[in-house]
Each structure stands twice: as C-alpha cells, then as structure tokens.
C-alpha positions as CSV (number, residue, x, y, z in Angstrom):
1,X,0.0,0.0,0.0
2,X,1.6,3.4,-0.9
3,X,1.6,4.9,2.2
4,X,0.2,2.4,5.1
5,X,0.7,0.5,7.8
6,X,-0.6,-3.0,8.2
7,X,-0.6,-4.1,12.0
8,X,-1.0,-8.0,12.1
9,X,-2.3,-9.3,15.3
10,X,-0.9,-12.6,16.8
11,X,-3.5,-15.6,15.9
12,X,-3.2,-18.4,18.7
13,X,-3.3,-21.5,17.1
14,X,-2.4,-23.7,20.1
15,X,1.0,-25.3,20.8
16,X,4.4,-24.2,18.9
17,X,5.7,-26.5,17.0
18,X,8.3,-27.7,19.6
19,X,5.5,-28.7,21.4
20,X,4.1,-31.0,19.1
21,X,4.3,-34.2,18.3
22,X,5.2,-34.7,14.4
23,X,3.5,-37.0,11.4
24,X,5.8,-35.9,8.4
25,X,4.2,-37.1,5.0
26,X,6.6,-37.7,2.4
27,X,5.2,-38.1,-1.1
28,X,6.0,-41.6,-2.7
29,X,5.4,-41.1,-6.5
30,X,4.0,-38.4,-9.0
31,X,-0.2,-38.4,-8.6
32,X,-1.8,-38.8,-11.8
33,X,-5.8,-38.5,-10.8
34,X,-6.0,-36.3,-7.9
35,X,-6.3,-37.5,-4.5
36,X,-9.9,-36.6,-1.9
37,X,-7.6,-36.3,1.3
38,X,-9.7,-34.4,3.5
39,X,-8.4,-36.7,6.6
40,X,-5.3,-35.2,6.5
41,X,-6.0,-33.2,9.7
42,X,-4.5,-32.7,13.1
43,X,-7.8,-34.1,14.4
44,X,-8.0,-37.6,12.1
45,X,-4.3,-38.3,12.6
46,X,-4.6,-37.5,16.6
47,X,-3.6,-40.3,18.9
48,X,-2.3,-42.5,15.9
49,X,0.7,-44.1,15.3
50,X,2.4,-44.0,11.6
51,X,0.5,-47.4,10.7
52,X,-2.6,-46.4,11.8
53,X,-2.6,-42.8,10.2
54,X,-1.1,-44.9,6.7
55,X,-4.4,-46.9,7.0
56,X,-6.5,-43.8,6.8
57,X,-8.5,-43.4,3.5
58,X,-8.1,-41.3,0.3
59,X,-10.4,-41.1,-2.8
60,X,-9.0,-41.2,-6.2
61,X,-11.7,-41.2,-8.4
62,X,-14.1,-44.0,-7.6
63,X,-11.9,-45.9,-5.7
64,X,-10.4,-45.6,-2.1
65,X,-6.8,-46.0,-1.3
66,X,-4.8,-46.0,2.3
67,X,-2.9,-42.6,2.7
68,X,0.4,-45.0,2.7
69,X,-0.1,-45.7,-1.0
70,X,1.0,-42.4,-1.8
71,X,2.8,-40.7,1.0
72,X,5.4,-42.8,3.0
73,X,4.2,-41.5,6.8
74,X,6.7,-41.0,9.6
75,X,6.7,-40.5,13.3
76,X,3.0,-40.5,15.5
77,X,0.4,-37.8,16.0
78,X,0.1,-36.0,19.4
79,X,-2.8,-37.4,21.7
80,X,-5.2,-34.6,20.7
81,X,-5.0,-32.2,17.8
82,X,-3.9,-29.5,19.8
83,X,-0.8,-31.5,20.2
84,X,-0.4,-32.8,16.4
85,X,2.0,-31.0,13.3
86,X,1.2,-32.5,10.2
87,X,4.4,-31.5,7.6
88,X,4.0,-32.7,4.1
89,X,7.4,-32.3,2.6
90,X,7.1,-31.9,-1.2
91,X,4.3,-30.9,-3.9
92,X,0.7,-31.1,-2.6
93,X,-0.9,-29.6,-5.9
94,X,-2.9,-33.0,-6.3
95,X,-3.7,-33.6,-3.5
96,X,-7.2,-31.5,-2.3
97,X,-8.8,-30.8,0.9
98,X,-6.1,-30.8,3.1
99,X,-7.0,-29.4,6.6
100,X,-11.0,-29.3,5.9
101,X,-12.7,-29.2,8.8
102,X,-9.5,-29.3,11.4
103,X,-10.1,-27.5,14.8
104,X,-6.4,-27.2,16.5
105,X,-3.3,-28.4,15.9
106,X,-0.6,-27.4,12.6
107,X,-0.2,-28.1,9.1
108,X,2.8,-27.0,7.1
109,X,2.5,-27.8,3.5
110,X,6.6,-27.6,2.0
111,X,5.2,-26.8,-1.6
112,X,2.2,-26.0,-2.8
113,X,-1.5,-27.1,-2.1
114,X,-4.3,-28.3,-4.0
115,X,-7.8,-27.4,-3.9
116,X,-9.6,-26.3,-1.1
117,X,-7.1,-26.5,1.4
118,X,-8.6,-25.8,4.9
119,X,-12.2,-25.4,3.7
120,X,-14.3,-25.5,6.5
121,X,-11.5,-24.8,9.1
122,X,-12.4,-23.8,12.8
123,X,-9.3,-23.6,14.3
124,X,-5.7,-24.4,14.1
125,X,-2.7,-23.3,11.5
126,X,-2.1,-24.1,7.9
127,X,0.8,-22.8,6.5
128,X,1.5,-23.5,2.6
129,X,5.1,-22.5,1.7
130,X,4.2,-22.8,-2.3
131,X,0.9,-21.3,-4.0
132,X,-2.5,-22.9,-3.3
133,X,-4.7,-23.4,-5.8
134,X,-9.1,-22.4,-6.1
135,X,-11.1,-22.3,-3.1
136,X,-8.6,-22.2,0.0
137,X,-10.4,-21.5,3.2
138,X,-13.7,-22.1,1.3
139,X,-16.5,-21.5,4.4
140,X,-13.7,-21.0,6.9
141,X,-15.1,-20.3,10.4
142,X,-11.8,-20.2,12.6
143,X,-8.1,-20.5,12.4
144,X,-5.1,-19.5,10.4
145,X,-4.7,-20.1,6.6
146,X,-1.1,-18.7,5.4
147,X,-0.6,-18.9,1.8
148,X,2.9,-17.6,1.2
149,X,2.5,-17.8,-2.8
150,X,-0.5,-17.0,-4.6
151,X,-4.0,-18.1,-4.3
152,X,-6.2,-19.4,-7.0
153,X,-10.0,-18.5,-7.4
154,X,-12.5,-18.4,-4.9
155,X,-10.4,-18.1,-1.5
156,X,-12.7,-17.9,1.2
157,X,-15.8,-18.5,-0.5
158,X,-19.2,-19.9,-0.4
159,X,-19.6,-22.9,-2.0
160,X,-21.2,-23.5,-5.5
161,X,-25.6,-22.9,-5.0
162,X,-24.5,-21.3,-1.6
163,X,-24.8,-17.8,-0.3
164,X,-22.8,-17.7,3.0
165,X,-18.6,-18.0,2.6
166,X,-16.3,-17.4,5.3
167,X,-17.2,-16.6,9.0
168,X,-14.3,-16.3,11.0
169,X,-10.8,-16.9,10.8
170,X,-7.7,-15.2,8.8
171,X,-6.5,-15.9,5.7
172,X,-3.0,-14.3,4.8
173,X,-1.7,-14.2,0.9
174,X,1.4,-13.5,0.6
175,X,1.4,-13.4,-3.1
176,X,-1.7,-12.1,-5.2
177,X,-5.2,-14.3,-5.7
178,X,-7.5,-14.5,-8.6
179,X,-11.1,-14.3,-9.6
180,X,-13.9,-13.5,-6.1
181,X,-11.8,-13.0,-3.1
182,X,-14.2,-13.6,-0.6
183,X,-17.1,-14.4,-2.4
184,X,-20.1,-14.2,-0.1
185,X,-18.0,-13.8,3.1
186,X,-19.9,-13.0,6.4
187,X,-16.8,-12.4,8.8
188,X,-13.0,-13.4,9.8
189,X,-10.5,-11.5,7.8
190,X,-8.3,-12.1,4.2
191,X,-5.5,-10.3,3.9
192,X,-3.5,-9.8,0.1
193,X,0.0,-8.8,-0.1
194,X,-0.2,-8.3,-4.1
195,X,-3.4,-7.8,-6.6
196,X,-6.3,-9.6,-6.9
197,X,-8.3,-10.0,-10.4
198,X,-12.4,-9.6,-10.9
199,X,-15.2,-9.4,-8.3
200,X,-13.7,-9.5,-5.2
201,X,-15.8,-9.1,-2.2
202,X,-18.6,-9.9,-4.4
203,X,-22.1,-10.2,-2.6
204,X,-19.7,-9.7,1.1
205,X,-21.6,-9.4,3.7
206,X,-19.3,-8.8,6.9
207,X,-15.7,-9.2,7.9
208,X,-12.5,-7.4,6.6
209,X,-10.9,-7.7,3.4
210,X,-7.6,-5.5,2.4
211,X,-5.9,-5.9,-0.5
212,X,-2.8,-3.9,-0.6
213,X,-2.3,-3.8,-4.7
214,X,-4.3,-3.4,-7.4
215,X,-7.6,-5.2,-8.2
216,X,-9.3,-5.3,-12.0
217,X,-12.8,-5.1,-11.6
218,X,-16.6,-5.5,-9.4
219,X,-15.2,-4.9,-6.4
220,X,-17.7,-5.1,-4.1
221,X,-20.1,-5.7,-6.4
222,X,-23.7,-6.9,-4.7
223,X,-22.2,-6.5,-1.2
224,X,-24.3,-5.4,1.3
225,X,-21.7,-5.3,4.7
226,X,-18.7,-5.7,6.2
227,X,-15.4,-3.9,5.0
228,X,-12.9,-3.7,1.8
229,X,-9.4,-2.0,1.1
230,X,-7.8,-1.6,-1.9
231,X,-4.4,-0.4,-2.1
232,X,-3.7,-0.2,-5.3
233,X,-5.2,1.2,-8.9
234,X,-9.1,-0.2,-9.5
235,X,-9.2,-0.7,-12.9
236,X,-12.9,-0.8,-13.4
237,X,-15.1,0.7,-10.6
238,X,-18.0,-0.6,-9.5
239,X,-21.2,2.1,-10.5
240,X,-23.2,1.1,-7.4
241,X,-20.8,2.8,-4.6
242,X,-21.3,6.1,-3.7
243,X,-18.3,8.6,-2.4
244,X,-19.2,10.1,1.9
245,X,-15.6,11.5,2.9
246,X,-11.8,11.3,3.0
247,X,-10.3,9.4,5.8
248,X,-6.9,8.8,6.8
249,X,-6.9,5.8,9.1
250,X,-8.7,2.3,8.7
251,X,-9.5,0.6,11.2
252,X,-11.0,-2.6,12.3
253,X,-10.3,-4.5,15.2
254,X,-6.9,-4.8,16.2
255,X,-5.7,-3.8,12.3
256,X,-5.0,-0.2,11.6
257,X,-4.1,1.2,8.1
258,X,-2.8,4.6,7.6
259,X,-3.3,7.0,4.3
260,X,-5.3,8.9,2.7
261,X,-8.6,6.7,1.5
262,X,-11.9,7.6,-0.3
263,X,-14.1,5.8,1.4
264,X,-17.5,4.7,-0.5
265,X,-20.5,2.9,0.7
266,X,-22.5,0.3,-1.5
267,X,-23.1,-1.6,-3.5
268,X,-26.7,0.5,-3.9
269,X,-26.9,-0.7,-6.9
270,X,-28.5,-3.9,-5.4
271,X,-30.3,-2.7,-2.2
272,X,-30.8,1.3,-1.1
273,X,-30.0,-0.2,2.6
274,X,-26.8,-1.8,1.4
275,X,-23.5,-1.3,4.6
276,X,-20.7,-2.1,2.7
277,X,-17.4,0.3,3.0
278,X,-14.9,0.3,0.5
279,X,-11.8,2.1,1.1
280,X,-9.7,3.1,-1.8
281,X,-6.5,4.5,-1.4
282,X,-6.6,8.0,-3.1
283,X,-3.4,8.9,-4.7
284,X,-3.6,6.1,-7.5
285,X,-6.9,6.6,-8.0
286,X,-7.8,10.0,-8.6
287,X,-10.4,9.9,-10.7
288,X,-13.3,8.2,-8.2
C-alpha cells in the first residue's frame, strides 16, 4: 500500500511446533488422478501411530486408497490435535482438501497445495510454503490459513448454490489471488500482499478484506456489509458505490491502516439499505 501500515495481530493456534508431536508425510510417486484427502488433519491423525494414520482413507476417483499408498508417513500424532504438526514435505498440488474441517493443531505444506485447502476450518494453522490453488479456506469459520504464494479463485468463498462463505478466521496471501476473493464472506478476515483479479468481495456481507495492490474489476459488487481496502489502482469501478468523505486511518479490530482513503458505501446498486465500505486509497486513483 503506498503509504500504510498493516498491524498484524498474533493468531493463537495452540502449541508451537516444539511442542508438538510430528507425522511428516513424504510423497512416494508423481499423482496422476488427484487425491480426496480431507483426513489429512491434526484431528483424524490425533492419537495414531504412523501405521494407523497410513491406514486412513483417500479417494482417487471411484476408488479408495490407504494414505500410505501415496505418501510414506513418519513418526506418531500427538494425543489430541492441539498436540499434532502435520508436515507434508514436497508438492501437494494434487492432493485436495487438506485441513478441511480441522479444529487445533498445525499443518505446514513444503510446496504447494491443492484445492480447497482448509475449507471449512475452525481452528488451528495451515501454513503453505508454495501457492494454493481455487477455493482455499472455502466456508472458513476459525483459524489461520497462510498462503505464502499466490492463491487461485475463490479463497474464502461460499460454495457452489451457496450464499454464505467465510465466517471467521484469517486468511494471509502472501502473493496475489485471482477471480472473487471472498465471495459471499460473512466475517474473519483475508489479507493480500499483491493484486487480486475480478469481483472481489462480491455479494460480502461482513468481515474485513484488504488488498494492498491493485484489483481489476466489481469490487464489491452486490455487497451489502462488512469492509474492503484496496491499495492499489481499481481498474474498473464498481457504479453502485457512492463517495461520503476522506479518511486517513482504517481501522477494524486490532488492524490499523494509515493514508489517505476515499471511502465509498454500496453496493446501492442492489439494495438502497446496502452497509458495505470500501476504502480506496486515493493517490492512484484519482479519478473516483
């Protein structure tokens, strides 16, 4: 952001690692079809030894595989989740659903992740050192999601036919994301170090999302609450927002930006009772 200051607070996401007991996954062979692996979690590999978390099930396809066909597994899980790091050492880009649903513990993914990587999280730490690919965090309700690459579509979102995304929780991106950011989101936070691409924030209806480059177009757009910033140049604005004042602070919760922002409400074009705030840092964008 040209002239702010991003404030991050700490997210407690149970024990530190040296706490932990560790299951490191090591990946035995290229995945051709990709793998359903949603019981990779601190809470399915919890109280486990390595043969019993090998036994665990995957989906490829139609068929059902143990986790040990695919990833050699080494050491034993903690006795609770809170107690259990799960580190996958090497490419996870085929391998989907990682951390869904997980409540406490840690995973650190040492390459990239597939699809919906901690959709449906409540609580606990992902941490993906590589990019992570369309619908990470998908109807995340607690927790920490770091992507430290980029992020594909969807982060964050509702699901397909749904109208309610994210509700608590913080997603950090590192890199930039693509198409909706935070489709539908009702609360948590999503953070962007670089530039998302079309319609983020689309049909938001509460929690915080700053983006600290640019973003392309329908920002916003049908949102009726909750908060965005954008850092950077908007290529196309969205004609439902309408300009109240200059402000040169940002604040929500324990996350303060500073600058000079035009702050618009919106997105009226969809309801005359519409909350939404969008914040739009003014010197690269002097034409709204």
């Amino acid at each position: 952001m040209t002239e702010g200051v991003l404030t991050h607070k700490m997210t407690d996401a149970g024990k530190s690692a040296g706490e932990m007991e560790e299951v490191t996954l090591i990946p035995k062979k290229t995945i051709d079809i990709k793998l359903e692996a949603d019981v990779i979690t601190p809470d399915s590999f919890a109280g486990k030894s390595a043969e019993e978390i090998g036994k665990l099930p995957v989906w490829q396809g139609p068929k059902t595989y143990p986790l040990s066909d695919f990833f050699e597994v080494v050491g034993s899980a903690g006795s609770s989740a809170a107690e259990t790091l799960i580190r996958i050492k090497g490419d996870a880009t085929r391998v989907k659903r990682i951390g869904e649903g997980m409540s406490a513990g840690k995973i650190e993914i040492e390459g990239s992740a597939g699809m919906h990587v901690g959709t449906g999280m409540k609580g606990g730490e992902i941490v993906v050192y590589g990019d992570a690919d369309s619908w990470a965090g998908m109807e995340m309700l607690g927790g920490l999601l770091h992507i430290k690459g980029n992020a594909g579509d969807h982060v964050g979102c509702a699901y397909r036919g749904k109208w309610h995304g994210m509700k608590g929780g913080r997603i950090v991106i590192e890199g930039s994301a693509r198409h909706q950011l935070g489709g539908g989101m009702d609360g948590g936070e999503i953070l962007v170090e670089g530039n998302v691409e079309g319609f983020c924030g689309i049909r938001q209806n509460g929690g915080l999302i700053v983006v600290k480059g640019r973003a392309l177009r329908g920002v916003g757009a049908e949102m009726a609450g909750g908060t965005i910033v954008i850092g950077g140049k908007i290529e196309r604005f969205s004609p439902g927002f309408e300009f109240v004042s200059m402000e040169n602070k940002v604040k929500s919760g324990d996350i303060e930006l500073i600058g000079e922002f035009k702050k618009f409400t919106g997105d009226y074009a969809i309801s005359k009772r519409a909350k939404g705030a969008l914040y739009v840092i003014a010197d690269v964008n002097p034409e709204l």
